[in-house]
C-alpha angles and dihedrals in degrees: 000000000000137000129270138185090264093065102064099065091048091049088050101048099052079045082071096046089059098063092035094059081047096054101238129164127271087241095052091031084057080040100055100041082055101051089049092050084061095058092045096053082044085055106036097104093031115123088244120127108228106251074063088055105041090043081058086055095041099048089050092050092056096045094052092045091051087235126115099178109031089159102055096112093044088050089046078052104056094041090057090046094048091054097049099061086036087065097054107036096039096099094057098048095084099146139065087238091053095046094045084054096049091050089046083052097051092049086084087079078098119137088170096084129075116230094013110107126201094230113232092228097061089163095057091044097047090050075049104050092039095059094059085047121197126343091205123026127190096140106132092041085061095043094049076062101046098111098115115011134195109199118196113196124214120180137007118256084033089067083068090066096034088065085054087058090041092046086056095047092052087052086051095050092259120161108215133196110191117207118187126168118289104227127014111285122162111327087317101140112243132198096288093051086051101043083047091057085041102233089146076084099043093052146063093222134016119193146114140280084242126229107088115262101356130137118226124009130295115208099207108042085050117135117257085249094061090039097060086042093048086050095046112036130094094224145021115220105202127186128198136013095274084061085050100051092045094056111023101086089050111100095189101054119116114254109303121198106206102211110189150106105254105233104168146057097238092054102045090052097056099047089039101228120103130276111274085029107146109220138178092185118186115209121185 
């Protein structure tokens, strides 16, 4: 996807939370957003999708910060939140459906978009969101194809609830590459978060999307390793709406199964369902 003018506000507000989770001055804090508006306008009619865009933005706020990583407690946060209600709603999620719900759910553990909130009471909220099940269900159709998966992560806390859904596909016989982000950008879980939770013994293959701290995926600063599974599987499963804007405009790409809760305009336009609407989306 590309960008809109909706997006730059967006872009620019999360730019704020970041040095405000890094304590910085109101002067740098008015610097930096300016400075980041600048590349933005430099970048505006590139031929750039906007997870590119946003990861350039990104990557400049937190050097000149000093921070490469403003949003590690938030991430420690969500993960201890997400295992808490894992604990105690495991034992109801039997099938693929109800796991794949659980992990869209948990996608709203999402800092990167203006005027959507992580609610404190994630436990609340996910009894809540369960109960209205998924907007969009093409559940059995993802996991018929489920031979040799590709599994892009998006968010800690959300990585809790993808395992549920990896744990499944294993059962099932299914071979599973596990991509996460290479460095630390906004609350995406990175190598560390994922080797905490120990899904280096839950997968196939653990490694990155490659690119340094970048949202999204970008096809063509992918490791060697990601390259050979993307050739080679029978289906991308893709979290999050940065996934989504990286891959949705590629037509040769294998099936690709978008998971996540749907939190902004843009989005939501270009899929054609609501705002807040829960989807597991084949496309092929």
């Amino acid at each position: 996807m590309k960008l809109t003018k909706t997006c730059e506000h967006c872009l620019l507000s999360r730019v704020e939370l970041e040095c405000s989770l890094s304590g910085a001055s109101p002067d740098l804090t008015s610097c930096i957003r300016q400075e980041c508006t600048h590349i933005l306008s430099d970048l505006w009619n590139s031929e750039l999708l906007h997870p590119q865009i946003a990861s350039c933005i990104h990557r400049h706020a937190c050097r000149r910060l000093g921070d490469p990583d403003p949003f590690r407690h938030l991430k420690t946060e969500g993960n201890r939140q997400a295992l808490e209600v894992c604990r105690k709603k495991r034992v109801e999620l039997e099938t693929f459906r109800d796991r794949v719900l659980a992990s869209v759910i948990a996608n709203t553990f999402d800092y990167g978009v203006h005027n959507h909130t992580v609610d404190c009471d994630f436990f609340a909220f996910f009894e809540r969101e369960f109960s209205k099940g998924l907007t969009v269900d093409h559940t059995d159709r993802i996991l018929s194809k489920a031979k040799q998966v590709v599994y892009l992560t998006d968010n800690c806390g959300e990585i809790v609830f993808d395992r549920l859904v990896i744990e499944f596909l294993k059962k099932h016989g299914s071979h599973i590459t596990l991509a996460v982000r290479d460095a630390p950008i906004l609350n995406d879980a990175t190598l560390e978060d994922a080797r905490s939770l120990l899904f280096n013994k839950y997968v196939d293959n653990l490694t990155t999307t490659g690119a340094g701290a970048e949202i999204g995926i970008d096809l063509y600063k992918m490791p060697a390793d990601l390259t050979d599974a993307i050739d080679s599987c029978t289906i991308i499963i893709a979290k999050g709406m940065a996934n989504y804007e990286s891959l949705s405009m590629y037509r040769d790409l294998p099936p690709v199964a978008y998971l996540m809760a749907v939190k902004c305009q843009p989005v939501a336009d270009d899929v054609g369902i609501p705002v807040g609407s829960r989807i597991a989306l084949l496309r092929d």
